[in-house]
N, CA, C and O atoms as a Maestro MAE file, in Angstrom:
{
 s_m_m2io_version
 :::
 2.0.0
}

f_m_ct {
 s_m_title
 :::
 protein
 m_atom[240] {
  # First column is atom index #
  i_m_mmod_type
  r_m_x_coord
  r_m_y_coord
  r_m_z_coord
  i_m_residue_number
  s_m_chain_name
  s_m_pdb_residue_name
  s_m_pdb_atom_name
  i_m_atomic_number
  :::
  1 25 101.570 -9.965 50.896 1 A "UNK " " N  " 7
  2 3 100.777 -11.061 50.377 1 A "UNK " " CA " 6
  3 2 99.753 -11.481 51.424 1 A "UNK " " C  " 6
  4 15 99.932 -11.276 52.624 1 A "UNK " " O  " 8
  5 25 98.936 -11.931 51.044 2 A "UNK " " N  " 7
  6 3 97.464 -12.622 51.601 2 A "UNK " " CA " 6
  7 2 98.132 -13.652 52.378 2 A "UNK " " C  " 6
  8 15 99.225 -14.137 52.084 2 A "UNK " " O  " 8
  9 25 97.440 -13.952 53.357 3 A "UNK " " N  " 7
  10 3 97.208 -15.749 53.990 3 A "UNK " " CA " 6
  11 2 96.196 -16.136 52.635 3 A "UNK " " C  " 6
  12 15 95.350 -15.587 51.931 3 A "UNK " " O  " 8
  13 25 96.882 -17.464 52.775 4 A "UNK " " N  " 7
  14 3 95.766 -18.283 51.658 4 A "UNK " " CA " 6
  15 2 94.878 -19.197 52.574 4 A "UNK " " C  " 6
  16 15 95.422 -19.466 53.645 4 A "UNK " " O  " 8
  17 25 93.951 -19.595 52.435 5 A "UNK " " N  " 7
  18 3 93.266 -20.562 53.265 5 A "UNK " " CA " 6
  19 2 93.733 -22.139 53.295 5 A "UNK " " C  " 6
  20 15 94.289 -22.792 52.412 5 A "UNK " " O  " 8
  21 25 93.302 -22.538 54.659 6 A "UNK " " N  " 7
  22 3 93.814 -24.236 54.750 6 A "UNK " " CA " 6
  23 2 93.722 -25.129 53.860 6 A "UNK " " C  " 6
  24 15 94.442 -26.113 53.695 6 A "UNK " " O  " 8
  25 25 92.331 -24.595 52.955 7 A "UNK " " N  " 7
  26 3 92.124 -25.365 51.675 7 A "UNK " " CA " 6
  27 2 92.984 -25.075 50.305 7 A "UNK " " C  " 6
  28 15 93.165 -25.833 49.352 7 A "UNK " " O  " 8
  29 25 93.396 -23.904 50.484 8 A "UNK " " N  " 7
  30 3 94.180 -23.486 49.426 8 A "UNK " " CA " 6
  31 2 95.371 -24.271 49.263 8 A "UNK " " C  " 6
  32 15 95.780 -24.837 48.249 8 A "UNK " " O  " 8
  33 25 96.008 -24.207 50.746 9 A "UNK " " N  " 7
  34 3 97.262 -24.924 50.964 9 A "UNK " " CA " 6
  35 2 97.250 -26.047 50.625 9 A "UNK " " C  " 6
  36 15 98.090 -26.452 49.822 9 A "UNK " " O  " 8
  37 25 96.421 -26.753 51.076 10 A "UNK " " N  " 7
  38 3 95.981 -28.008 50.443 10 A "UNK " " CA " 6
  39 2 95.665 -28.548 49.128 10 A "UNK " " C  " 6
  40 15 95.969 -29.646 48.664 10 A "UNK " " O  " 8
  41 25 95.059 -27.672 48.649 11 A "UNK " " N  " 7
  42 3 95.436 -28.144 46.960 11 A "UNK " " CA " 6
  43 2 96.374 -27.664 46.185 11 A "UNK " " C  " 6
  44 15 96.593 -27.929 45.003 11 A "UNK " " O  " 8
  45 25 96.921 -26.951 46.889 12 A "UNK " " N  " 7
  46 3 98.543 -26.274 46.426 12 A "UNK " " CA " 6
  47 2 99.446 -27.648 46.464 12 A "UNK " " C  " 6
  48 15 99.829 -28.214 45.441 12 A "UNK " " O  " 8
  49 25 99.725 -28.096 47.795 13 A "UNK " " N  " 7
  50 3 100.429 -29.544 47.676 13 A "UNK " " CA " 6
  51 2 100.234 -30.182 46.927 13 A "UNK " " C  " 6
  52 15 100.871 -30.437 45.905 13 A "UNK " " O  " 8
  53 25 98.734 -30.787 47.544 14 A "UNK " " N  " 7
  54 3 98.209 -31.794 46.393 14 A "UNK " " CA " 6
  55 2 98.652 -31.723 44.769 14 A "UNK " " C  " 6
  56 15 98.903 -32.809 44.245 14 A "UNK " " O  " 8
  57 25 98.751 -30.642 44.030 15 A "UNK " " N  " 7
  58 3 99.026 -29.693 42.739 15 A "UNK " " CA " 6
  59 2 100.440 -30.387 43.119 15 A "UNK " " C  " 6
  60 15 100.688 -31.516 42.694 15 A "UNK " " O  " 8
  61 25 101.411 -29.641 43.976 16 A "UNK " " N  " 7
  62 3 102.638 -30.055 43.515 16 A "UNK " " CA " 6
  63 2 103.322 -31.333 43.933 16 A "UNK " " C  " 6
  64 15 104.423 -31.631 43.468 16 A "UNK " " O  " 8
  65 25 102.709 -32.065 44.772 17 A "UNK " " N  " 7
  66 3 102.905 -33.860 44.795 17 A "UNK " " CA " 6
  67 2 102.199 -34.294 43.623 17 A "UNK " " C  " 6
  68 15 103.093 -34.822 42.963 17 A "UNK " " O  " 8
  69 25 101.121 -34.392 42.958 18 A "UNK " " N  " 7
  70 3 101.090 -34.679 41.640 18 A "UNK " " CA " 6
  71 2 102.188 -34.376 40.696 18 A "UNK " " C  " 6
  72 15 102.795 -35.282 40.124 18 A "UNK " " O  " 8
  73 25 102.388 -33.452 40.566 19 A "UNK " " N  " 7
  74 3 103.468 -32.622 39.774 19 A "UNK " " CA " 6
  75 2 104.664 -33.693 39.765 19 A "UNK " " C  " 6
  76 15 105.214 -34.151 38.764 19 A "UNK " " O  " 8
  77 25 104.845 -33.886 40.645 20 A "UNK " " N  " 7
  78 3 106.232 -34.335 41.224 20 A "UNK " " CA " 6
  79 2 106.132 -36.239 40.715 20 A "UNK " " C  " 6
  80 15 107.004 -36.928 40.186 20 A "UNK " " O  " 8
  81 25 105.267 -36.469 40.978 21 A "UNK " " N  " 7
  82 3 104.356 -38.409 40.701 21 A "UNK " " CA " 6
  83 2 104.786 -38.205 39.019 21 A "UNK " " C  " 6
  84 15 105.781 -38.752 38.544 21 A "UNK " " O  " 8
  85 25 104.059 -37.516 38.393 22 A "UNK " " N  " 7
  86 3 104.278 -37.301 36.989 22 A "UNK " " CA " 6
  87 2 105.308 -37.162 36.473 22 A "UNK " " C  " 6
  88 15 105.597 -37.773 35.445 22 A "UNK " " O  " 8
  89 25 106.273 -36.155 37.185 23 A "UNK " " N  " 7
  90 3 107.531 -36.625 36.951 23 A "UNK " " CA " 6
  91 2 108.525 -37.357 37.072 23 A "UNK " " C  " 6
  92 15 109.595 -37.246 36.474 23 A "UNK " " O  " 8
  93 25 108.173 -38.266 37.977 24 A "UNK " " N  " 7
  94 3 109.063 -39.314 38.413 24 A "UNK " " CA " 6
  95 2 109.024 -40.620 37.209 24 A "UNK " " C  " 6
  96 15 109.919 -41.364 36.809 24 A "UNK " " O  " 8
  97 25 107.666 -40.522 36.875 25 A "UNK " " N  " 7
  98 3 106.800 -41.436 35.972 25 A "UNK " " CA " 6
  99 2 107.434 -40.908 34.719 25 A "UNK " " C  " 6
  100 15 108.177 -41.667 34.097 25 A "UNK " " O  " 8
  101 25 107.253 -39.864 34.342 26 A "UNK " " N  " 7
  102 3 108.534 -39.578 32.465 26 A "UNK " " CA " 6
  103 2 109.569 -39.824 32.877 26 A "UNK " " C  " 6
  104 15 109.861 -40.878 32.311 26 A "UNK " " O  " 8
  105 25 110.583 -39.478 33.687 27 A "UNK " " N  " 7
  106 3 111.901 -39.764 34.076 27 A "UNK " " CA " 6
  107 2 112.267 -41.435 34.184 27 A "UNK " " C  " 6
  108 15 113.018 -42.106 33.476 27 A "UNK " " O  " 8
  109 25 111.461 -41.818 35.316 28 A "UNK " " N  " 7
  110 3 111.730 -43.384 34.835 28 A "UNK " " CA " 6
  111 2 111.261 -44.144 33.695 28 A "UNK " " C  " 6
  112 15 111.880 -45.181 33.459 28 A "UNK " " O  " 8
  113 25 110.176 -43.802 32.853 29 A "UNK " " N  " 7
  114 3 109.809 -44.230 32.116 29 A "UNK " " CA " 6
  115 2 110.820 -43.978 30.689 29 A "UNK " " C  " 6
  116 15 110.771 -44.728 29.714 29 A "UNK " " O  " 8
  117 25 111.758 -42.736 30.792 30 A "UNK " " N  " 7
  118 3 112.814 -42.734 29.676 30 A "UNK " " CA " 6
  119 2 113.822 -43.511 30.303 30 A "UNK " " C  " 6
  120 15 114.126 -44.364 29.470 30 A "UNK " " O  " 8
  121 25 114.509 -43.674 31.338 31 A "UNK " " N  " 7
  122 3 115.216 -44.661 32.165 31 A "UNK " " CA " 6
  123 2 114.870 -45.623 31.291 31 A "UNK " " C  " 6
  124 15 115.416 -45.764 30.197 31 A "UNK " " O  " 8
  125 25 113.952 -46.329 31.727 32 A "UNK " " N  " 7
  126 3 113.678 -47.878 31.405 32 A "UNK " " CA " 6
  127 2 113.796 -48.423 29.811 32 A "UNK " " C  " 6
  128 15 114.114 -49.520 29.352 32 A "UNK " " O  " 8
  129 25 113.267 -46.750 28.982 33 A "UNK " " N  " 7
  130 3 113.338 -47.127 27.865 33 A "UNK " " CA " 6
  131 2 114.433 -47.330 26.876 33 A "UNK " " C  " 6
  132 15 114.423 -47.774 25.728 33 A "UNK " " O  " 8
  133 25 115.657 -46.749 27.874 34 A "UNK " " N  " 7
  134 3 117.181 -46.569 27.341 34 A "UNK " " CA " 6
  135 2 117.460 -48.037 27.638 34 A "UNK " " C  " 6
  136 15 118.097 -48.799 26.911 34 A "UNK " " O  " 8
  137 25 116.761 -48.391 29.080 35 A "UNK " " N  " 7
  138 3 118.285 -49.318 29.490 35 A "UNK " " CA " 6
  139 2 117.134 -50.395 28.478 35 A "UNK " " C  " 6
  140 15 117.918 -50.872 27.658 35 A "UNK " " O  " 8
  141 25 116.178 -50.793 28.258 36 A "UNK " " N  " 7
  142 3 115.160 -51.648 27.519 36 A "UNK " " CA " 6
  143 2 116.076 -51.666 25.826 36 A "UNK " " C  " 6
  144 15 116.446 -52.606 25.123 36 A "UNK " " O  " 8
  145 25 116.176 -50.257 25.671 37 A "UNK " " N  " 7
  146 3 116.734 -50.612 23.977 37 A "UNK " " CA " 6
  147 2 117.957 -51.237 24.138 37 A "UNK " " C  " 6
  148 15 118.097 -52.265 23.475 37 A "UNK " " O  " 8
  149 25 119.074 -50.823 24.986 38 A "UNK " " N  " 7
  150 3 120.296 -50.956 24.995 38 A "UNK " " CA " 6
  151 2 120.573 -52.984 25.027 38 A "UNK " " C  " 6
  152 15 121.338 -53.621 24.303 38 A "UNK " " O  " 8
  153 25 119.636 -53.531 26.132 39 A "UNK " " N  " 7
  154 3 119.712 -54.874 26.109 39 A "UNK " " CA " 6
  155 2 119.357 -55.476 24.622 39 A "UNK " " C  " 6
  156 15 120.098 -56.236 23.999 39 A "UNK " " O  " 8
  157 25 118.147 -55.017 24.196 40 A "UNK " " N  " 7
  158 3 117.527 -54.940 22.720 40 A "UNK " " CA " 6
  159 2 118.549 -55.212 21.860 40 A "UNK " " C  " 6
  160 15 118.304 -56.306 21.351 40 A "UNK " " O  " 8
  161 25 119.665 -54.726 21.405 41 A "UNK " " N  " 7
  162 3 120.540 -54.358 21.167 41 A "UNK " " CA " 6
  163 2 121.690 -55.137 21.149 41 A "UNK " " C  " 6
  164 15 122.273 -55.384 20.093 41 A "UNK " " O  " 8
  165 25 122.145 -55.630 22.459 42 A "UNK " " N  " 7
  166 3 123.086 -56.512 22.897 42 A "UNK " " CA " 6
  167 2 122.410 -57.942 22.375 42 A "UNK " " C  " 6
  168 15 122.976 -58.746 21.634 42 A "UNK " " O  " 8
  169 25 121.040 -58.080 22.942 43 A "UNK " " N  " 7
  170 3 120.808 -59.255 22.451 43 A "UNK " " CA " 6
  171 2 120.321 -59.621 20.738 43 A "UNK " " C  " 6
  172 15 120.025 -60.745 20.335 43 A "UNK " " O  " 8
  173 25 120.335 -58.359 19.910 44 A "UNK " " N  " 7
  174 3 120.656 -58.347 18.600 44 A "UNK " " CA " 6
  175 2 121.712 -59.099 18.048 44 A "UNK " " C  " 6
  176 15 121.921 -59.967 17.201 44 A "UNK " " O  " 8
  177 25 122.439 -58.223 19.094 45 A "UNK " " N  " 7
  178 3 124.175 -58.773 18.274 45 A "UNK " " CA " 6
  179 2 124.603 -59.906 18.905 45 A "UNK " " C  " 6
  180 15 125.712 -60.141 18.425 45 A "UNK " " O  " 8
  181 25 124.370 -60.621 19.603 46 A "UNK " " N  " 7
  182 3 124.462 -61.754 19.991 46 A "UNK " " CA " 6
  183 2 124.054 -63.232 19.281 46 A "UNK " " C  " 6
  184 15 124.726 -64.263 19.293 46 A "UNK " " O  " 8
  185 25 122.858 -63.023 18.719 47 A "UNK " " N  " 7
  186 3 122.056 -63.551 18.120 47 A "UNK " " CA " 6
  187 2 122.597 -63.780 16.693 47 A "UNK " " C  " 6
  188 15 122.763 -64.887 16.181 47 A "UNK " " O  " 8
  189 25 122.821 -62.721 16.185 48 A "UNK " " N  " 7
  190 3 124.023 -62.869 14.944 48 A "UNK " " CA " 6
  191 2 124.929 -63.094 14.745 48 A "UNK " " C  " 6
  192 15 125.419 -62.924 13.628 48 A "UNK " " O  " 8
  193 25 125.769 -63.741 16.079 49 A "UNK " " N  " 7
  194 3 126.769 -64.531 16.091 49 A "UNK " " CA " 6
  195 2 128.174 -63.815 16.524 49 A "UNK " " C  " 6
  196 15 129.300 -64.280 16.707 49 A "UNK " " O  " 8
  197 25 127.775 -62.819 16.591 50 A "UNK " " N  " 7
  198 3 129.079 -61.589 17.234 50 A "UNK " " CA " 6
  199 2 129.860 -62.125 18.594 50 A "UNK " " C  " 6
  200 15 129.437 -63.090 19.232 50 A "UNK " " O  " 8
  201 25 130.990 -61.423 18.944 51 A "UNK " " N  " 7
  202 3 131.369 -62.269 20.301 51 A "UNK " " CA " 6
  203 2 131.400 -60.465 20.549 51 A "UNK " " C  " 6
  204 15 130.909 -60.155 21.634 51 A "UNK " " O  " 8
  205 25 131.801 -59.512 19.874 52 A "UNK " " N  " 7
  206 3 132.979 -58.446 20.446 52 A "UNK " " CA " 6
  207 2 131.037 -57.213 20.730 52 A "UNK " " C  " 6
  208 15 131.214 -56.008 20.912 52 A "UNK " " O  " 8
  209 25 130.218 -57.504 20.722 53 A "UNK " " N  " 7
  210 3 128.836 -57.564 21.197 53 A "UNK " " CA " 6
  211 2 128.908 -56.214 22.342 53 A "UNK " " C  " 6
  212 15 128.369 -55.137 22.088 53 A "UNK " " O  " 8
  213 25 129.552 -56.442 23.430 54 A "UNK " " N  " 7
  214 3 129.270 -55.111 24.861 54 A "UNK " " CA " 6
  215 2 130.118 -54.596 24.255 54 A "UNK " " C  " 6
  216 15 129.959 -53.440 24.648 54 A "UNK " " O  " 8
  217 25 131.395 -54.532 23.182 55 A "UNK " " N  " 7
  218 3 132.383 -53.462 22.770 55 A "UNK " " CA " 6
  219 2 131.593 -52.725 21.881 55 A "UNK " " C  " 6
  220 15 131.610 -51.495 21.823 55 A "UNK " " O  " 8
  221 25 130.845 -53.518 21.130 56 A "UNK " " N  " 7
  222 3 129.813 -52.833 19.562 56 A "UNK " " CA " 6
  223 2 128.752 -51.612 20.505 56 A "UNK " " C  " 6
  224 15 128.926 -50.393 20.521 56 A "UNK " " O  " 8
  225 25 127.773 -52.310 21.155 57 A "UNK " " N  " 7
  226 3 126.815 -51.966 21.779 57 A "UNK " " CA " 6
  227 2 127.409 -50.377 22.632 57 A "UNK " " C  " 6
  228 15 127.102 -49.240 22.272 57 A "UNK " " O  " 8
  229 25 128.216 -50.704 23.689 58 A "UNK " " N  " 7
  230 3 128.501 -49.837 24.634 58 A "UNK " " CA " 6
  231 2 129.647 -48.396 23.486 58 A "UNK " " C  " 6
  232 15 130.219 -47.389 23.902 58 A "UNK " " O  " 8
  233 25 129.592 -48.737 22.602 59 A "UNK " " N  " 7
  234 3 130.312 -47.373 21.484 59 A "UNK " " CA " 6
  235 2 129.522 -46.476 20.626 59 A "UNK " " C  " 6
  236 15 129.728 -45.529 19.867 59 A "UNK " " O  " 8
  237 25 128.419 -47.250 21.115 60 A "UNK " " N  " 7
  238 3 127.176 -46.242 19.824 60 A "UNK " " CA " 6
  239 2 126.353 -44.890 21.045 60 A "UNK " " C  " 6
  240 15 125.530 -44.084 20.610 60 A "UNK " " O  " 8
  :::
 }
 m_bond[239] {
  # First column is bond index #
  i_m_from
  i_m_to
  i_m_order
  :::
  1 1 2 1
  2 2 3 1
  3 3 4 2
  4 3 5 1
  5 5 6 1
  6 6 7 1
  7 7 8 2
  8 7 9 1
  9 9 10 1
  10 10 11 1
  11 11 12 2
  12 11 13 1
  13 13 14 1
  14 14 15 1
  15 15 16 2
  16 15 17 1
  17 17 18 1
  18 18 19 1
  19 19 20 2
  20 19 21 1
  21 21 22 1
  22 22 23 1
  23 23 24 2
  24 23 25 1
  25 25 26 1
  26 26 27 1
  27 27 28 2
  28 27 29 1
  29 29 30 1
  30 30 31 1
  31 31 32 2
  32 31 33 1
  33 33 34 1
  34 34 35 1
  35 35 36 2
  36 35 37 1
  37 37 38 1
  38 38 39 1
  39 39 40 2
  40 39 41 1
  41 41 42 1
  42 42 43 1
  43 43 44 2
  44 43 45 1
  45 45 46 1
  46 46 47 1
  47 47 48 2
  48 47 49 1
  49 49 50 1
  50 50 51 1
  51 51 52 2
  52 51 53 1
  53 53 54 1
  54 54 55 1
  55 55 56 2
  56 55 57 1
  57 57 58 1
  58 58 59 1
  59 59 60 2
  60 59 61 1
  61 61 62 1
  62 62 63 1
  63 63 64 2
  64 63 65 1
  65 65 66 1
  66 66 67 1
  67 67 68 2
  68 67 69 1
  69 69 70 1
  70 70 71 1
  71 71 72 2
  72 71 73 1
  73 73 74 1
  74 74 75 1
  75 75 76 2
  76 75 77 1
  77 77 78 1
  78 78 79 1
  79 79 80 2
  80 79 81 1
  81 81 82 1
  82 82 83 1
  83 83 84 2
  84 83 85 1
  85 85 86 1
  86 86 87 1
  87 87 88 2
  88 87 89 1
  89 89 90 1
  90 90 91 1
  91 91 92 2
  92 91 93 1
  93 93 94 1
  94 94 95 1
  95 95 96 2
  96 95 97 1
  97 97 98 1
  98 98 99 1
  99 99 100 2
  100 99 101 1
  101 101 102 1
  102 102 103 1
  103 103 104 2
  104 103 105 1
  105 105 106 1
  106 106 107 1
  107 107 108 2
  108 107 109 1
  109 109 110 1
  110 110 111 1
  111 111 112 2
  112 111 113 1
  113 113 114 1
  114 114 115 1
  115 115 116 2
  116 115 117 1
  117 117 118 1
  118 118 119 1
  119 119 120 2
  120 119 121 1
  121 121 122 1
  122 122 123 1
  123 123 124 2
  124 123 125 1
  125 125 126 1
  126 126 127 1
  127 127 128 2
  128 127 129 1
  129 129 130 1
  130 130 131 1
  131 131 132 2
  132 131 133 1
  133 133 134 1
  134 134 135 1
  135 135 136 2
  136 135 137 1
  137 137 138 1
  138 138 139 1
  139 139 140 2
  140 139 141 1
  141 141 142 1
  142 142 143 1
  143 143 144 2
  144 143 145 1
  145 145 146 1
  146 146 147 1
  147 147 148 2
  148 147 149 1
  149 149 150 1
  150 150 151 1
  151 151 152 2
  152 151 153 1
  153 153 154 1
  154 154 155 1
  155 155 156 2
  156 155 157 1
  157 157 158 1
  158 158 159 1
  159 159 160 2
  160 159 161 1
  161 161 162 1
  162 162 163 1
  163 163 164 2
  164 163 165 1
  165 165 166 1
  166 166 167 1
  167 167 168 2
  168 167 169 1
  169 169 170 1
  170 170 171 1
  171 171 172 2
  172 171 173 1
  173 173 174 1
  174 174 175 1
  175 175 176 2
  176 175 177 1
  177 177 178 1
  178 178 179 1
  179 179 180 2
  180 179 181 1
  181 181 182 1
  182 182 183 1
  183 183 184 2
  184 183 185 1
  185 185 186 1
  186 186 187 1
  187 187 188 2
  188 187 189 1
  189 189 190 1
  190 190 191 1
  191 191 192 2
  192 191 193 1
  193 193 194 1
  194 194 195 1
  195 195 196 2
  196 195 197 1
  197 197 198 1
  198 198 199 1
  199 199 200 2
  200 199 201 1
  201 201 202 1
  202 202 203 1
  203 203 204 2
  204 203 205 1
  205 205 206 1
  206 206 207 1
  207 207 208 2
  208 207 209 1
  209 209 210 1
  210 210 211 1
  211 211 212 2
  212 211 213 1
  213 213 214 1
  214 214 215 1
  215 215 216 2
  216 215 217 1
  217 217 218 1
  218 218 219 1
  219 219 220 2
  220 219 221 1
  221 221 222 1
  222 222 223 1
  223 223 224 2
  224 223 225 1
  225 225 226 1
  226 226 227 1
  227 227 228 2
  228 227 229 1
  229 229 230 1
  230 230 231 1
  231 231 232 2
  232 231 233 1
  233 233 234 1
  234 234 235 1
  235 235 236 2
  236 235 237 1
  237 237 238 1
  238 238 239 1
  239 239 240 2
  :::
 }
}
């Protein structure tokens, strides 16, 4: 294989630290959206007068 040039290397990183930003960003962004519904949820059944609420919630 070739040497690649200093610049190459350099947008090679650059390429895969982006890469990596983007994924951190879908990953937490489904994170947030689980633990976001799950409260959603709890505070549904709460609201409707339920007591047994984290047993309902935490079984689905």
């Amino acid at each position: 294989m070739s040497q690649g040039s200093p610049d190459d290397d350099r947008q090679r990183l650059r390429s895969v630290l982006a890469l990596g930003l983007v994924l951190a960003l879908v990953f937490g962004g489904v994170w947030l959206f689980t633990v976001l519904r799950h409260e959603a949820q709890l505070e549904d059944c709460l609201a409707s007068g339920r007591r047994d609420c984290d047993r309902l919630v935490n079984s689905r």
